[in-house]
SEVEX-944144 format. One record per residue: x negated, y, z negated of N, C-alpha, C in turn; residue number from 1; residue in one letter. Coordinates in steps of 0.02 Angstrom, whole numbers, plus 50000, padded with zeros to 5 digits. Layout:
N
+-------+-------+-------+-------+-------+-------+-------+-------+-------+--------+-------+
|    nx |    ny |    nz |   cax |   cay |   caz |    cx |    cy |    cz | vextor | vexfi |
+-------+-------+-------+-------+-------+-------+-------+-------+-------+--------+-------+
|     X |     Y |     Z |     X |     Y |     Z |     X |     Y |     Z |    NUM |     a |
...
+-------+-------+-------+-------+-------+-------+-------+-------+-------+--------+-------+
This chain:
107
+-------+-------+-------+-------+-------+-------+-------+-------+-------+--------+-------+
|    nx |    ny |    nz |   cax |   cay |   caz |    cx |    cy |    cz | vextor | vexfi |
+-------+-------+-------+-------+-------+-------+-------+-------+-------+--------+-------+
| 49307 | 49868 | 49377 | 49357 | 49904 | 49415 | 49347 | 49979 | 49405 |      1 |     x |
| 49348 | 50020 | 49458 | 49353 | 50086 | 49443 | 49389 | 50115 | 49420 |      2 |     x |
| 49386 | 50190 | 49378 | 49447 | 50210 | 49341 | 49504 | 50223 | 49361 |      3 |     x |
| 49487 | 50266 | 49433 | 49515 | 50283 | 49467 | 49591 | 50210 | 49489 |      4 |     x |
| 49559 | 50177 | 49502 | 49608 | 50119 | 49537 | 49668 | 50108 | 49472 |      5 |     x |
| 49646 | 50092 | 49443 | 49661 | 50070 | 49351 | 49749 | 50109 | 49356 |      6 |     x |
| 49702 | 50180 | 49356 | 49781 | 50248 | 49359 | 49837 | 50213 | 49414 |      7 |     x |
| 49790 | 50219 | 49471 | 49845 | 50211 | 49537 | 49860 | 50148 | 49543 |      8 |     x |
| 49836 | 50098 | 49499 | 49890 | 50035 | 49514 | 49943 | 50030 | 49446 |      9 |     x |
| 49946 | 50068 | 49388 | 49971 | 50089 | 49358 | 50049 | 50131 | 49394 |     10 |     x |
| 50014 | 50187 | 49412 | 50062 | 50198 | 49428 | 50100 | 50154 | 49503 |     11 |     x |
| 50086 | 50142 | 49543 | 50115 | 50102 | 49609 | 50163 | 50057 | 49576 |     12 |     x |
| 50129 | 50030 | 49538 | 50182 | 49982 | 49480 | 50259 | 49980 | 49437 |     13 |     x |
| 50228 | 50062 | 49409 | 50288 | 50098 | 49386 | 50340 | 50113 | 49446 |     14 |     x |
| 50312 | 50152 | 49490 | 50373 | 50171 | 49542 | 50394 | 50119 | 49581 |     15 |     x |
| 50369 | 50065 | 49580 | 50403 | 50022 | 49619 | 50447 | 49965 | 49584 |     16 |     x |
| 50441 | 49977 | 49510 | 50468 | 49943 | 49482 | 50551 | 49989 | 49492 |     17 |     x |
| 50534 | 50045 | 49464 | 50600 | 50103 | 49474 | 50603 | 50116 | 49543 |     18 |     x |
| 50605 | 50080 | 49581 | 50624 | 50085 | 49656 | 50624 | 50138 | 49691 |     19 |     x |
| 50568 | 50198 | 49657 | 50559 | 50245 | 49693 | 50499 | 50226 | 49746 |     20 |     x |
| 50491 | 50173 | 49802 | 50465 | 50179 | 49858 | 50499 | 50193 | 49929 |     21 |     x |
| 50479 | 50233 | 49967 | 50489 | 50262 | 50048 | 50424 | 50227 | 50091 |     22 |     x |
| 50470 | 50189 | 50145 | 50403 | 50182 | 50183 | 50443 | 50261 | 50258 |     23 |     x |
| 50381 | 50279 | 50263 | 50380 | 50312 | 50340 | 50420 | 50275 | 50389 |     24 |     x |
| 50447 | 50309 | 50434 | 50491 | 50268 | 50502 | 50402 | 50247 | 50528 |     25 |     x |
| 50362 | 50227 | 50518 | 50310 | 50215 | 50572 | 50289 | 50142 | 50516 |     26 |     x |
| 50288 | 50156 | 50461 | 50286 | 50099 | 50428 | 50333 | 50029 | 50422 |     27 |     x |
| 50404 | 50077 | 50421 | 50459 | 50048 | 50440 | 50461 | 49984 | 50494 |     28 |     x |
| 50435 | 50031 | 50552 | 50446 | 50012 | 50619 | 50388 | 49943 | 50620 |     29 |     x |
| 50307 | 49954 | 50581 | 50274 | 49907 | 50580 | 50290 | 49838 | 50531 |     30 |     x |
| 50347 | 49862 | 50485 | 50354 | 49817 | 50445 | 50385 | 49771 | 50493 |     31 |     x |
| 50435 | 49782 | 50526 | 50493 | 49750 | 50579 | 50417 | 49714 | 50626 |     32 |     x |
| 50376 | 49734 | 50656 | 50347 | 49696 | 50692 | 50303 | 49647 | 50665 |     33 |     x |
| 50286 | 49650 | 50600 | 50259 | 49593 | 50575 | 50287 | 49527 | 50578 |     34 |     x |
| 50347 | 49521 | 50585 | 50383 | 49478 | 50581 | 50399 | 49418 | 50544 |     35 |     x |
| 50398 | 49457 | 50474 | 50384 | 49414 | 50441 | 50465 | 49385 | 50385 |     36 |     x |
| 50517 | 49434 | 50405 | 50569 | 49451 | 50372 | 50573 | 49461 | 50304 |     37 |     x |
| 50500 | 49519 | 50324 | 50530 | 49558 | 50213 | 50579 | 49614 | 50242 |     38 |     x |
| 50600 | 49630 | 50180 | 50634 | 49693 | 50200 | 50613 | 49752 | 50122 |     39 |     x |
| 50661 | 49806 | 50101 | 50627 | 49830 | 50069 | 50624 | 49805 | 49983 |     40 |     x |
| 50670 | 49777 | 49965 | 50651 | 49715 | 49910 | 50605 | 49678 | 49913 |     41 |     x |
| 50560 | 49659 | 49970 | 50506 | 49607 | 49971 | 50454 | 49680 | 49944 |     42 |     x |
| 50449 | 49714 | 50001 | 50418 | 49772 | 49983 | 50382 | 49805 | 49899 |     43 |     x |
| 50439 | 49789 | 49883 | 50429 | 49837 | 49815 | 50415 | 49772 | 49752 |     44 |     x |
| 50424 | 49714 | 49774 | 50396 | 49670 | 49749 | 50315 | 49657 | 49768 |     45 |     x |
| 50275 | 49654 | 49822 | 50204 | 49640 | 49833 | 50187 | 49702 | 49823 |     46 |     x |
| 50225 | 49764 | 49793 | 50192 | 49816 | 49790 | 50183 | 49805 | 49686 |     47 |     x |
| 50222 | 49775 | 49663 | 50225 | 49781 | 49575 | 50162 | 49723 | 49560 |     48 |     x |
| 50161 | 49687 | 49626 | 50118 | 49624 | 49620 | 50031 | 49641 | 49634 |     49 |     x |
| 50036 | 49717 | 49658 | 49964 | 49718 | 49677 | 49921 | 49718 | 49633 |     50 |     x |
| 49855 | 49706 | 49648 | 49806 | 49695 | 49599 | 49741 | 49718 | 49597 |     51 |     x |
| 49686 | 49729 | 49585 | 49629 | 49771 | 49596 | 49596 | 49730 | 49648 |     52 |     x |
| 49593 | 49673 | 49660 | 49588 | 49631 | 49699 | 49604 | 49631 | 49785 |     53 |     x |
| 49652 | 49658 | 49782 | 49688 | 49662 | 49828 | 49667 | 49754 | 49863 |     54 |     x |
| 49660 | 49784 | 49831 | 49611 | 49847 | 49847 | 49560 | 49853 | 49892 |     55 |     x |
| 49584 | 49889 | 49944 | 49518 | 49904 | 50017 | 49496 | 49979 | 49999 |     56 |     x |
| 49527 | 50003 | 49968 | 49480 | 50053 | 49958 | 49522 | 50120 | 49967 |     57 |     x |
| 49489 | 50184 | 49960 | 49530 | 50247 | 49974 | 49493 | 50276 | 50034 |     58 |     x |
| 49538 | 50355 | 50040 | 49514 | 50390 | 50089 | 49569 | 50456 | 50111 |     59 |     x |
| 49536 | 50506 | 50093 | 49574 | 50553 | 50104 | 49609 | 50592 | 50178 |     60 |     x |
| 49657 | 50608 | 50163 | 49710 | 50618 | 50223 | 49641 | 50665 | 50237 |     61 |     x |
| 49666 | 50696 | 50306 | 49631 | 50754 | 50321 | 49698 | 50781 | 50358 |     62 |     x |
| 49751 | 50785 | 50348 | 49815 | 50811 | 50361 | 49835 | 50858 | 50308 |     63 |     x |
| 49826 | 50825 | 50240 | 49857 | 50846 | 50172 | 49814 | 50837 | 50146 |     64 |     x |
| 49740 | 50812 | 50124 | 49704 | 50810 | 50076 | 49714 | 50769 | 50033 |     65 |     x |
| 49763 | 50739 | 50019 | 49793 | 50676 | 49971 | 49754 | 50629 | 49987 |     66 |     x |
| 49736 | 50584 | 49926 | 49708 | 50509 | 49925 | 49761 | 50485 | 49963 |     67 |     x |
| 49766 | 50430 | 49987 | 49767 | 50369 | 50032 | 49753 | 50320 | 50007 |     68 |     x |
| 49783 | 50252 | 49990 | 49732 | 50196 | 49963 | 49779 | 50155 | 49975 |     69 |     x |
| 49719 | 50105 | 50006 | 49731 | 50054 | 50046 | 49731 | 50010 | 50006 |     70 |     x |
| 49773 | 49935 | 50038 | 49757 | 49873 | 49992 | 49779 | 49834 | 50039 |     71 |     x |
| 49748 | 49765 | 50023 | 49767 | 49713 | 50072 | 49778 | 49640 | 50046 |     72 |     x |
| 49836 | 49627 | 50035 | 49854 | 49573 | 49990 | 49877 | 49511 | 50038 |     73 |     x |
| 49904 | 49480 | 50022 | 49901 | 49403 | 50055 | 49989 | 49393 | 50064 |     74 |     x |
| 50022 | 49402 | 50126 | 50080 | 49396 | 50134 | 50102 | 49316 | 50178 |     75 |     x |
| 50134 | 49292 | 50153 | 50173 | 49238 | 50181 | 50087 | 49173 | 50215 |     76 |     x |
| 50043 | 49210 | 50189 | 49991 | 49172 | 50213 | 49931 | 49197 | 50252 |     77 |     x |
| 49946 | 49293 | 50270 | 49933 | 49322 | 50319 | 49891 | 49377 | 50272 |     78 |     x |
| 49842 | 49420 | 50298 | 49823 | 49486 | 50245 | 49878 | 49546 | 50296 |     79 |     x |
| 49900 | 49585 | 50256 | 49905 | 49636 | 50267 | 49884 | 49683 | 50240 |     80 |     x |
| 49877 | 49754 | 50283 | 49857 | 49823 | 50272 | 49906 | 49859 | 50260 |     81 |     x |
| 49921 | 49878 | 50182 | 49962 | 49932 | 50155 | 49907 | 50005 | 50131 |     82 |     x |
| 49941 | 50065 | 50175 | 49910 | 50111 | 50154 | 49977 | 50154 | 50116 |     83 |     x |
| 49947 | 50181 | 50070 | 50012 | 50237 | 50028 | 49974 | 50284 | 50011 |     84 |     x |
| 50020 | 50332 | 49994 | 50001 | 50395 | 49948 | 50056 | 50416 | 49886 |     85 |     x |
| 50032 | 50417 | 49840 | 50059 | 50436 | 49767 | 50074 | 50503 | 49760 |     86 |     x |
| 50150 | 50506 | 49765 | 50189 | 50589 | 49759 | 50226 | 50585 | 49700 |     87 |     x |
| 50295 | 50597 | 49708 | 50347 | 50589 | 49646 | 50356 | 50512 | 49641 |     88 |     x |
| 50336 | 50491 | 49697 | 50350 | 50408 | 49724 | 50294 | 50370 | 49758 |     89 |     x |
| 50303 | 50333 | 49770 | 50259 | 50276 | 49815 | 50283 | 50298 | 49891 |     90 |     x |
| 50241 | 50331 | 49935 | 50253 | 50320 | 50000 | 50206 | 50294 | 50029 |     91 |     x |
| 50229 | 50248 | 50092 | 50184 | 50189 | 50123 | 50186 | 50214 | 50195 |     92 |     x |
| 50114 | 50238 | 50220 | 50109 | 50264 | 50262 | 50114 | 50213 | 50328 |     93 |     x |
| 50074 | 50135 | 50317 | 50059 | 50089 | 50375 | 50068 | 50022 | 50334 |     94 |     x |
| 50103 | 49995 | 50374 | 50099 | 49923 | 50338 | 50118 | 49876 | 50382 |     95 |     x |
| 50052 | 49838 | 50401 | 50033 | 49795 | 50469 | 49986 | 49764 | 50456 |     96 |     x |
| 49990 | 49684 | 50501 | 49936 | 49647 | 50477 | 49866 | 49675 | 50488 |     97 |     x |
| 49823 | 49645 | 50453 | 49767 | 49667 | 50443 | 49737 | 49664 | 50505 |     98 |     x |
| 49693 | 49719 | 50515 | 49644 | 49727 | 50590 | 49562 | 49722 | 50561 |     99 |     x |
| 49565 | 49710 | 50498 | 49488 | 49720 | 50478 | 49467 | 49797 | 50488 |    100 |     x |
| 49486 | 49851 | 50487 | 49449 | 49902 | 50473 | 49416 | 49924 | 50427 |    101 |     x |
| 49384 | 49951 | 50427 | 49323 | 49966 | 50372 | 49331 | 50037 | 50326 |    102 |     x |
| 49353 | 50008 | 50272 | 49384 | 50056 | 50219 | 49318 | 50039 | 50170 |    103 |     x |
| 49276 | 50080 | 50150 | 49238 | 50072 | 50093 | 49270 | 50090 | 50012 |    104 |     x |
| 49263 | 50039 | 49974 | 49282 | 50061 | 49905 | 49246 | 50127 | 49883 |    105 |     x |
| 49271 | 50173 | 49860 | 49256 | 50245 | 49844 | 49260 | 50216 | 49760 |    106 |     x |
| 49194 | 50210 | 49736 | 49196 | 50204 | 49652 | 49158 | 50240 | 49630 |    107 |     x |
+-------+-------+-------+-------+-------+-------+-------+-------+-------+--------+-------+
């Protein structure tokens, strides 16, 4: 596992345990179309649950320069694509089933 990941699932862990996660109204809005009926308690649970495993990889904004890091874990039977970025909190930029895009692990 890279070191890098190690930190940031560390921390994703922490803040979502202390319920400091925000998803975006665009994440929001994709969570609602998944249709899967999580809401933001499911949320912050597959987020304490993630695992290095579950890691697609990073990629920096070119908005803000901030890492980005993706992961794609196994929901209700389905993969989804959670992207976030690590501030004071966990914010979740996209979170929609998986399209297969091509995120290379940055190690």
């Amino acid at each position: 596992m890279a070191r890098w990941l190690r930190r940031v699932l560390i921390r994703i862990h922490e803040f979502a345990a202390a319920g400091k996660v925000r998803l975006t109204a665009k994440a929001d809005r994709e969570l609602v179309a998944l249709g899967l009926g999580l809401d933001p308690d499911d949320v912050r649970e597959l987020l304490v649950s993630l695992t290095s495993a579950d890691c697609a990889g990073r990629q920096v904004s070119r908005a803000t320069g901030e890492w980005m890091y993706v992961f794609k874990p196994p929901v209700c039977g389905e993969l989804v694509y959670v992207k976030l970025i690590l501030r004071s909190g966990c914010v979740i930029l996209s979170f929609h089933q998986d399209e297969e895009r091509g995120h290379e692990k940055d190690e």
